[in-house]
VOBA-1610 file (N, C-alpha, C; in pm, whole numbers, padded with zeros to 5 digits, always signed):
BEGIN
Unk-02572+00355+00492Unk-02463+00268+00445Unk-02408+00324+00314Unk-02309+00304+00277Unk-02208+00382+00187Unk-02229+00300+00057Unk-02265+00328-00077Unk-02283+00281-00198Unk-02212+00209-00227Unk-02107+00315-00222Unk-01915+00266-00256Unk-01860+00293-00213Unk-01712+00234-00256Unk-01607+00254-00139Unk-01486+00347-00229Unk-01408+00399-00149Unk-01269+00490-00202Unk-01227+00372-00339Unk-01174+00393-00446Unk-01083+00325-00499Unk-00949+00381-00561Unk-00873+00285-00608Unk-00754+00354-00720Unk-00831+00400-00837Unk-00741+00504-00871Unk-00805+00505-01021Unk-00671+00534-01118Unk-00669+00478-01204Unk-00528+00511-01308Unk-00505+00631-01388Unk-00399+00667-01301Unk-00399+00779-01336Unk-00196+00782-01348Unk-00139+00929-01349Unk+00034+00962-01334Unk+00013+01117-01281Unk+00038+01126-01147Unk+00043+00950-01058Unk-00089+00903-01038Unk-00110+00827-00993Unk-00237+00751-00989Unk-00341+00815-00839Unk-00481+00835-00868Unk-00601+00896-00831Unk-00627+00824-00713Unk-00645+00915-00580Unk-00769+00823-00516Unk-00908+00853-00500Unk-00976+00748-00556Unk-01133+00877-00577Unk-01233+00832-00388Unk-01238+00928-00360Unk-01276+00928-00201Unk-01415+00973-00219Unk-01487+01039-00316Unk-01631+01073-00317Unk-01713+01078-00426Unk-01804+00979-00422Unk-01845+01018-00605Unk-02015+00980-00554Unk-02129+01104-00515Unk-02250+01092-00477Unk-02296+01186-00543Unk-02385+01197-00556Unk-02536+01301-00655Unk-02523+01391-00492Unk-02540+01510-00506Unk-02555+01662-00427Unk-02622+01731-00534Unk-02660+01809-00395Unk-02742+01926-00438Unk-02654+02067-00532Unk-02706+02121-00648Unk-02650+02170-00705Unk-02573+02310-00618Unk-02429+02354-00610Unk-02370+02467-00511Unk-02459+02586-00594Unk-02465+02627-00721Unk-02415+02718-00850Unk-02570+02769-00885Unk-02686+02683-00906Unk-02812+02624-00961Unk-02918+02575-00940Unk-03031+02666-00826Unk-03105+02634-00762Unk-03217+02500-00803Unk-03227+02390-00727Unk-03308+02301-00827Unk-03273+02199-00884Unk-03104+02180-00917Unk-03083+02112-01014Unk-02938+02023-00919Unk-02958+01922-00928Unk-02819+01754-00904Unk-02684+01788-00979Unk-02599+01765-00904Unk-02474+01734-00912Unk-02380+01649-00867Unk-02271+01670-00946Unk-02210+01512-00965Unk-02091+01562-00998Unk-01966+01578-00868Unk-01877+01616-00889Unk-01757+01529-00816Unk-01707+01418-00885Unk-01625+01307-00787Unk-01516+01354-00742Unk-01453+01365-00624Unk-01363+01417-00580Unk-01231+01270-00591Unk-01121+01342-00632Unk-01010+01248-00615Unk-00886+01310-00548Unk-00789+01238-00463Unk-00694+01304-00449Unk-00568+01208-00483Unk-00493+01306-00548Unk-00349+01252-00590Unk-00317+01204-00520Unk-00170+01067-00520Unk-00100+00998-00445Unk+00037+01030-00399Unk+00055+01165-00454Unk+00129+01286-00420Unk+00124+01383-00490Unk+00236+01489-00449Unk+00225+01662-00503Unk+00246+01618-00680Unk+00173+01682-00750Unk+00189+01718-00869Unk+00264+01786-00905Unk+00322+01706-00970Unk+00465+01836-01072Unk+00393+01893-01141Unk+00428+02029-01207Unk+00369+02149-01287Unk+00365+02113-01444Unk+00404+02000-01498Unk+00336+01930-01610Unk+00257+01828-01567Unk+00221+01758-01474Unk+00101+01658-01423Unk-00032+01770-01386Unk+00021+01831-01348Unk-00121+01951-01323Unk-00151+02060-01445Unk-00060+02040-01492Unk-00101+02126-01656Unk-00214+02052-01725Unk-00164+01901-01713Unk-00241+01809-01799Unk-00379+01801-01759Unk-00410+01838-01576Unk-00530+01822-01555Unk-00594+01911-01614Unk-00553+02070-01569Unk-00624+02182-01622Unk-00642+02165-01791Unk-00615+02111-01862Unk-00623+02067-01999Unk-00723+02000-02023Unk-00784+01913-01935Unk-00899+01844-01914Unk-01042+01860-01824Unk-01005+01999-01773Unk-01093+02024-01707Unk-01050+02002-01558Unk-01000+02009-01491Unk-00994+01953-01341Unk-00997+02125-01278Unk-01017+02076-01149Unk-01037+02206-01072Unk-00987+02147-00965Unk-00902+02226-00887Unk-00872+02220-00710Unk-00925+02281-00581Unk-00962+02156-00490Unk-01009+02254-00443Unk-00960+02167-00264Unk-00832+02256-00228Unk-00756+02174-00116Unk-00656+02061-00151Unk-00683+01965-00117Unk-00584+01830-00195Unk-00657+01779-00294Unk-00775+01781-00320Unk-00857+01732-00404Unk-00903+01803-00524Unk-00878+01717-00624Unk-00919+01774-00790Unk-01054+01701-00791Unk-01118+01816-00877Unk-01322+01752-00934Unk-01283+01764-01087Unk-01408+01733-01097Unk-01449+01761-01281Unk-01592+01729-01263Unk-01673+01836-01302Unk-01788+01814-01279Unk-01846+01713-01414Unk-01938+01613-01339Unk-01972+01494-01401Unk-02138+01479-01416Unk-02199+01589-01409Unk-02397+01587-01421Unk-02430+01528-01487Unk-02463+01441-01504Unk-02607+01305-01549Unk-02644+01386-01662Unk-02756+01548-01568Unk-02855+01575-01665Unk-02797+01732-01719Unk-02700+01765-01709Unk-02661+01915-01722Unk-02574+01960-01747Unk-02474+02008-01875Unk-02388+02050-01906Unk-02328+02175-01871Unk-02422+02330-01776Unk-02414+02462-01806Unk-02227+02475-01717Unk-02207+02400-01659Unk-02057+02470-01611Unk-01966+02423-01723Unk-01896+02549-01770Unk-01810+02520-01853Unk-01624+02569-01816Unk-01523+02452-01799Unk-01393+02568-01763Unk-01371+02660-01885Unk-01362+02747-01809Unk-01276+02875-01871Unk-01127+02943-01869Unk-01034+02973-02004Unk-00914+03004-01961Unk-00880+03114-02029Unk-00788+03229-01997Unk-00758+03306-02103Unk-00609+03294-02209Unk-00630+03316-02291Unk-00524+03291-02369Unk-00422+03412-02359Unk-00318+03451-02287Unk-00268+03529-02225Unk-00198+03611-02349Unk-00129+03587-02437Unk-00133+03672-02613Unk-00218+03699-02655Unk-00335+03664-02687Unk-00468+03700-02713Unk-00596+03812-02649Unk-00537+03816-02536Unk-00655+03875-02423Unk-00616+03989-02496Unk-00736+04133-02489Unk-00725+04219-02498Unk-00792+04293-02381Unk-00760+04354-02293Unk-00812+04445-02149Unk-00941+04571-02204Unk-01053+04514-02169Unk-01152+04624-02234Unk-01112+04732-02158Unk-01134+04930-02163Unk-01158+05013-02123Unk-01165+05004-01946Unk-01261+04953-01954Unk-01291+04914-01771Unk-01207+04870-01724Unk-01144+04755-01756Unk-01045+04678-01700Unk-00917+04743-01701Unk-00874+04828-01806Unk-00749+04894-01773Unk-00796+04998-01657Unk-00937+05078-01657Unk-00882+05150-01582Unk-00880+05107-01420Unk-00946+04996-01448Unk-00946+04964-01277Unk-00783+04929-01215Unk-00719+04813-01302Unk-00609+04817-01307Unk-00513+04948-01238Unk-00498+05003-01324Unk-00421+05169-01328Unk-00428+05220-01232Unk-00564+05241-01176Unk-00650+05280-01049Unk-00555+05218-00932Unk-00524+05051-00921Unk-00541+05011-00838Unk-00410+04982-00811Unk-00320+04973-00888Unk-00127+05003-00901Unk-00138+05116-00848Unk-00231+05218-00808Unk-00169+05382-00764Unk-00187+05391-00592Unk-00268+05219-00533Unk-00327+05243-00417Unk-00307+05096-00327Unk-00285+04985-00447Unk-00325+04854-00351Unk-00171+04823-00345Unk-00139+04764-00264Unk+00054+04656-00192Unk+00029+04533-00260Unk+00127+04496-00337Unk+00076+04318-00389Unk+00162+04254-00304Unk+00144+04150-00247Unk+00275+04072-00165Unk+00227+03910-00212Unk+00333+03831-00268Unk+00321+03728-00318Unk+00409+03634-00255Unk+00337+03505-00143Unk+00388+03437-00111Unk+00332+03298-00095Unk+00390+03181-00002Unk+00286+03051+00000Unk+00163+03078+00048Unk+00082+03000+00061Unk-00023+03007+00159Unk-00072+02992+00259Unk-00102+03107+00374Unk-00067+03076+00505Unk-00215+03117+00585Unk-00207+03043+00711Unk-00344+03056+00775Unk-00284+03148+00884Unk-00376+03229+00903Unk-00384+03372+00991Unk-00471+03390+01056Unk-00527+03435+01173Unk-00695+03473+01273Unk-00737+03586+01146Unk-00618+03685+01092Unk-00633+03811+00995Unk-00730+03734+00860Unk-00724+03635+00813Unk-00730+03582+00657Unk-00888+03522+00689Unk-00907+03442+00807Unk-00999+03374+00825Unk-01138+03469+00853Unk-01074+03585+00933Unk-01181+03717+00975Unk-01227+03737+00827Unk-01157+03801+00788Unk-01156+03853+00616Unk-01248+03759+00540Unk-01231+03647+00571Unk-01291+03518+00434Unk-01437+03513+00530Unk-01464+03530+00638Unk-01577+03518+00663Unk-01653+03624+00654Unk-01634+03764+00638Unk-01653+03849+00658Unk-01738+03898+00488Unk-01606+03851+00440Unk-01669+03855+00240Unk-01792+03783+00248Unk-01750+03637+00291Unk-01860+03527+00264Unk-02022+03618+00325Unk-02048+03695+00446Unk-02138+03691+00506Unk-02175+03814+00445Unk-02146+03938+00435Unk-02152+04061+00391Unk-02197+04104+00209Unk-02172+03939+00138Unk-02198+03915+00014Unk-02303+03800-00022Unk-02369+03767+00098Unk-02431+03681+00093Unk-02443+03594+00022Unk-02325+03483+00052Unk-02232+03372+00004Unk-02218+03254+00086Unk-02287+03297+00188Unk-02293+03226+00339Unk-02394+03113+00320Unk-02441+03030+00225Unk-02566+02983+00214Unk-02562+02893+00331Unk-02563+02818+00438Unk-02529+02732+00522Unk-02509+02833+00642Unk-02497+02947+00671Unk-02482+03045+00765Unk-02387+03025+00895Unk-02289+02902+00836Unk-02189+02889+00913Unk-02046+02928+00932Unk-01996+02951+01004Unk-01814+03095+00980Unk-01738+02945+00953Unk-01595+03003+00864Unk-01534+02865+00872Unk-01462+02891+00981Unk-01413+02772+01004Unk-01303+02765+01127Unk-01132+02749+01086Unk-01084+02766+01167Unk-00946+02795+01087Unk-00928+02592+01064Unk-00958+02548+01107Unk-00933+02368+01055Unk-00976+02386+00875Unk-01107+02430+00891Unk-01197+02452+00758Unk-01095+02528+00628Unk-01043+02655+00701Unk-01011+02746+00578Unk-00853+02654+00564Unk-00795+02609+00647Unk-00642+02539+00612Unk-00683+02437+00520Unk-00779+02370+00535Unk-00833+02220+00403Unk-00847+02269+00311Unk-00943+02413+00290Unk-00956+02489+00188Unk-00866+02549+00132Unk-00797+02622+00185Unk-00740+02763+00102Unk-00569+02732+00104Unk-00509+02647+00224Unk-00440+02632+00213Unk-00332+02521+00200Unk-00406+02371+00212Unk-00324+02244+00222Unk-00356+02267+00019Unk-00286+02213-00031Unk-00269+02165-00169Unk-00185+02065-00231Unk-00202+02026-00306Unk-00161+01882-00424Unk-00060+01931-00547Unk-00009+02087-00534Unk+00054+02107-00664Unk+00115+02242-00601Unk+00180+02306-00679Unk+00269+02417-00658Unk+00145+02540-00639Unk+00130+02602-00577Unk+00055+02720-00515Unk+00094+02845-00473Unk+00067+02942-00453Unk+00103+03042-00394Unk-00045+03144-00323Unk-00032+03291-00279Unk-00102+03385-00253Unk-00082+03488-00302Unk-00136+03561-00283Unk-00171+03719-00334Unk-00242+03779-00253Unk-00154+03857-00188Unk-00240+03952-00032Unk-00218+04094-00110Unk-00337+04181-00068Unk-00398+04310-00138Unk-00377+04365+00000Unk-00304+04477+00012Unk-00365+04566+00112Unk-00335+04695+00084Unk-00409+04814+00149Unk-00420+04946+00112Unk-00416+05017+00242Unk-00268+05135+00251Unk-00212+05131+00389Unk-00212+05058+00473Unk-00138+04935+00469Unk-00161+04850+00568Unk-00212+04735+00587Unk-00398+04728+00551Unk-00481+04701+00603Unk-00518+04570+00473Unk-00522+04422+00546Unk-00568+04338+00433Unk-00681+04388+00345Unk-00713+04408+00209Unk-00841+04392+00140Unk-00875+04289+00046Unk-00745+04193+00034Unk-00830+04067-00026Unk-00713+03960-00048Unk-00760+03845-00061Unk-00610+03753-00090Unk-00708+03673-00211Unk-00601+03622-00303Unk-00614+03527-00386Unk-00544+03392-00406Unk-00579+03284-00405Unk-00532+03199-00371Unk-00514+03142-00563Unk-00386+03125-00608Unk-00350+03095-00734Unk-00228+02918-00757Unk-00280+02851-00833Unk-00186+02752-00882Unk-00084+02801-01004Unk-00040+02685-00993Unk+00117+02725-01100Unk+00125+02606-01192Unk+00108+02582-01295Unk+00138+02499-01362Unk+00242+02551-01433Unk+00250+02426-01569Unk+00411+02435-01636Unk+00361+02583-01715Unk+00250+02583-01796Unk+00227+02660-01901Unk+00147+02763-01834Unk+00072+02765-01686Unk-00024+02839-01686Unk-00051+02830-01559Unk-00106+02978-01493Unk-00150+03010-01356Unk-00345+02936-01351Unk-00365+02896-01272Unk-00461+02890-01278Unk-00586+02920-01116Unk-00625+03030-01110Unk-00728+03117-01024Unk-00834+03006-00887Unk-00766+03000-00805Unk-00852+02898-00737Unk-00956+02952-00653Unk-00935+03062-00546Unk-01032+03143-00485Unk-00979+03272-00466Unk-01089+03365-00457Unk-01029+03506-00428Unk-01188+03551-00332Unk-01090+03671-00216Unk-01230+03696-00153Unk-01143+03878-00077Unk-01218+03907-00061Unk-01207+04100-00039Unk-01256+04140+00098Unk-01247+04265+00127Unk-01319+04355+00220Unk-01446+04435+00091Unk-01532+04353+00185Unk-01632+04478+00110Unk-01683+04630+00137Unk-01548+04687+00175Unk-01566+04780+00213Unk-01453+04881+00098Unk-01384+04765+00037Unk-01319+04841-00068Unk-01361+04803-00223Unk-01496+04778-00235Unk-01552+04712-00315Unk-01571+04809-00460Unk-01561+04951-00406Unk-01578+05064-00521Unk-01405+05058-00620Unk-01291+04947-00510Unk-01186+04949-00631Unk-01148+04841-00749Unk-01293+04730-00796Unk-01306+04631-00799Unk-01194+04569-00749Unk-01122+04512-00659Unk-01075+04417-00654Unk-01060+04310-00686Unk-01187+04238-00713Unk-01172+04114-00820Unk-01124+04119-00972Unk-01156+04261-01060Unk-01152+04287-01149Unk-00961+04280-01177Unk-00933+04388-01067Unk-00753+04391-01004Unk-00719+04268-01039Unk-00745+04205-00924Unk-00682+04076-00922Unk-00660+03981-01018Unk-00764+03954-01124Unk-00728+03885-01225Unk-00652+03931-01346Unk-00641+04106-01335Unk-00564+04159-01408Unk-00421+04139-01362Unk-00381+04128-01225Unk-00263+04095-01197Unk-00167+03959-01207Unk-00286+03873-01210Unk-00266+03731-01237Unk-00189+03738-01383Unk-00290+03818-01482Unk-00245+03788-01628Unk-00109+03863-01631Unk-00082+03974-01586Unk+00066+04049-01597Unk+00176+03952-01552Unk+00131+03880-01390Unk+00244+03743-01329Unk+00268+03657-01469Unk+00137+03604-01580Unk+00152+03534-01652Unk+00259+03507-01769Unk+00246+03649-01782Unk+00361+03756-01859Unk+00511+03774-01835Unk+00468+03777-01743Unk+00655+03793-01677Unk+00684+03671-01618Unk+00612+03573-01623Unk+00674+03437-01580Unk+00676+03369-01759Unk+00638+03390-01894Unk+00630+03321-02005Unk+00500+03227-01989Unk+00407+03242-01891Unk+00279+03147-01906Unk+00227+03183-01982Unk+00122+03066-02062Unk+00002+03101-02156Unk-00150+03109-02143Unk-00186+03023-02025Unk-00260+03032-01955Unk-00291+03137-01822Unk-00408+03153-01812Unk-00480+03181-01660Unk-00604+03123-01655Unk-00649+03020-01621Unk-00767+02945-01589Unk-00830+03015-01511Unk-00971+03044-01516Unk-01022+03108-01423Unk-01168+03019-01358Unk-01173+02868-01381Unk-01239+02786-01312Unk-01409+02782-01385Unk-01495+02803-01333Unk-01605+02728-01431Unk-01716+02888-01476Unk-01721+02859-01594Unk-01820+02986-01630Unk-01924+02893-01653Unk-02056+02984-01557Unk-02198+02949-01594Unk-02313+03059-01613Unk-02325+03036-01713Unk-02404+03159-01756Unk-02531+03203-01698Unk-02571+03110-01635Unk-02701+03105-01545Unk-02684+03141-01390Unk-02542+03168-01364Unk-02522+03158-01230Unk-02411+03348-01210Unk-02535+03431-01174Unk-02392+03552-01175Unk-02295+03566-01124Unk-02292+03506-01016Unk-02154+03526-00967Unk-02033+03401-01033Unk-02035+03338-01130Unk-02014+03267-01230Unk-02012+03320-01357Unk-02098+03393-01399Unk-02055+03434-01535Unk-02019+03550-01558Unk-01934+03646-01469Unk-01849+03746-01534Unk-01740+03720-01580Unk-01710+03587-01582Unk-01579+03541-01621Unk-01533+03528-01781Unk-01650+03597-01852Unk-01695+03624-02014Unk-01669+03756-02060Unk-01650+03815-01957Unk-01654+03914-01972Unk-01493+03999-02003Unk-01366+03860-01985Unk-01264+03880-02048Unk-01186+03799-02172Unk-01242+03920-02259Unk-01198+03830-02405Unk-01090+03846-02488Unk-01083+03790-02566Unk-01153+03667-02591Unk-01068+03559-02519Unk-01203+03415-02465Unk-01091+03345-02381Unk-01166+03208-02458Unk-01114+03117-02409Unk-01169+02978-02462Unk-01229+02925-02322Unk-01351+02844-02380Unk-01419+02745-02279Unk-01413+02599-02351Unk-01401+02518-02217Unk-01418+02369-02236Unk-01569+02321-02281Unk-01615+02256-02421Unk-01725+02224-02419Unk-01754+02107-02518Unk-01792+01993-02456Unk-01785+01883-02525Unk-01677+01836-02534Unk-01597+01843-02463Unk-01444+01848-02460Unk-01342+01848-02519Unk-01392+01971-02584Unk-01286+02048-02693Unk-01288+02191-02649Unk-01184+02272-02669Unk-01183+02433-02624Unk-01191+02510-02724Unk-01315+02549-02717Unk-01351+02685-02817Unk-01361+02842-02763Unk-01269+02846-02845Unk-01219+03032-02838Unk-01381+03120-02874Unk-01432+03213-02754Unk-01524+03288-02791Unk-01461+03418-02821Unk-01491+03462-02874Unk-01414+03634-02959Unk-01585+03736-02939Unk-01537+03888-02908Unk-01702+03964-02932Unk-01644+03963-03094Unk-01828+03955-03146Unk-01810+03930-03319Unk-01929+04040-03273Unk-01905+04200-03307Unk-02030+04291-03342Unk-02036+04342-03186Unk-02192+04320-03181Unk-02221+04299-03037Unk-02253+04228-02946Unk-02246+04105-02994Unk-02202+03943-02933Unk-02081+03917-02918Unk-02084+03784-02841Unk-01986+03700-02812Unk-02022+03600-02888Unk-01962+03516-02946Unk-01948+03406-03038Unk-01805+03337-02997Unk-01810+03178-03070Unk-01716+03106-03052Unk-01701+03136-03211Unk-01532+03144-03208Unk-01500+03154-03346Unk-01369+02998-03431Unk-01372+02976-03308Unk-01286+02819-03343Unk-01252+02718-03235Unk-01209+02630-03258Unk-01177+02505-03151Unk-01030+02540-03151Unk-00990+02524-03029Unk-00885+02452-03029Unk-00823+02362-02967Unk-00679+02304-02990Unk-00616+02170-02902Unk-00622+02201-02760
//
């Protein structure tokens, strides 16, 4: 029997919260989570969804979370400050590398037999599969492609041949990174590394200030390379503090609004 039931929640426009139960941690072997799912009462204009990402919200389909743990703070959002970023060594050259070889094609988001092969293929080959089940194209359209706010894609291919799509939001001030997944068979051109470098250039030539890149956890690796582009600010205590490398650390060097 069900605890609770769906309610309103006040919000502009106003929330419907459809799930709010203790789960098993996705990120964090061991450890409860508490992530209430709500969905808007329609599409978000690109200052209503600015405001979420300002607060932490994440998308994921029609539905925005904010993770809410009882006992555990370690996911923190992360964004880069798109004037600020500086591209370490690595990152330019993967970049450079990958303008000489990969097709960018930027459009809505669309379900394909091509996209779904691909997303299962990452998932299983990267052992990401925890549940060892393929999605189905019903699955990846809830996922990757129904949404609550302005969206787009990012299809990678090299002669031809898909090697990865990224699935990106649009807010007023800022892109923000929802999923990305590859051929691991072109894994020697980072592609992920690409991709978020391309995000920040779109950022650029559209006047955004943002690129959200969703939750850094330092305990979780496939979660915390997202530190690894600085300096960016994280949500914590819910205020955003800018980490900068100070030496041969990373340090937070201020808060900001």
């Amino acid at each position: 029997m069900m605890r609770w039931r769906p309610r309103l929640l006040a919000a502009d426009p106003p929330e419907l919260l459809v799930y709010d139960e203790a789960t098993v941690c996705p990120y964090l072997q061991g450890r409860d989570a508490r992530m209430p799912l709500r969905v808007p009462t329609r599409m978000l204009t690109p200052q209503e969804f600015a405001e979420r990402l300002r607060v932490g919200d994440r998308r994921q389909g029609v539905l925005l979370y904010r993770t809410s743990c009882p006992t555990c703070q370690a996911c923190e959002p992360i964004r880069i400050d798109v004037d600020r970023f500086v591209a370490d060594k690595t990152q330019r050259r993967v970049y450079r590398r990958g303008l000489g070889r990969i097709e960018v094609e930027i459009g809505p988001p669309e379900l394909t037999p091509e996209k779904v092969a691909l997303y299962n293929r990452h998932k299983a080959e990267r052992d990401l599969n925890a549940d060892g089940h393929d999605i189905d194209e019903v699955g990846y359209r809830a996922f990757l492609v129904d949404t609550c706010c302005e969206s787009f894609e990012l299809r990678y291919r090299v002669d031809g041949r898909l090697i990865g799509v990224a699935v990106v939001d649009r807010a007023e001030d800022a892109l923000s990174a929802v999923y990305f997944y590859f051929d691991p068979d072109f894994e020697p051109l980072s592609p992920g590394v690409f991709s978020i470098m391309k995000q920040l250039e779109l950022c650029r030539a559209w006047g955004l200030r943002y690129l959200y890149l969703g939750l850094y956890i330092r305990e979780c690796p496939s979660m915390a390379y997202k530190a690894r582009y600085l300096p960016h600010e994280r949500r914590i205590a819910g205020r955003w503090r800018r980490f900068e490398r100070v030496g041969a650390a990373v340090e937070a060097v201020s808060e900001e609004t």
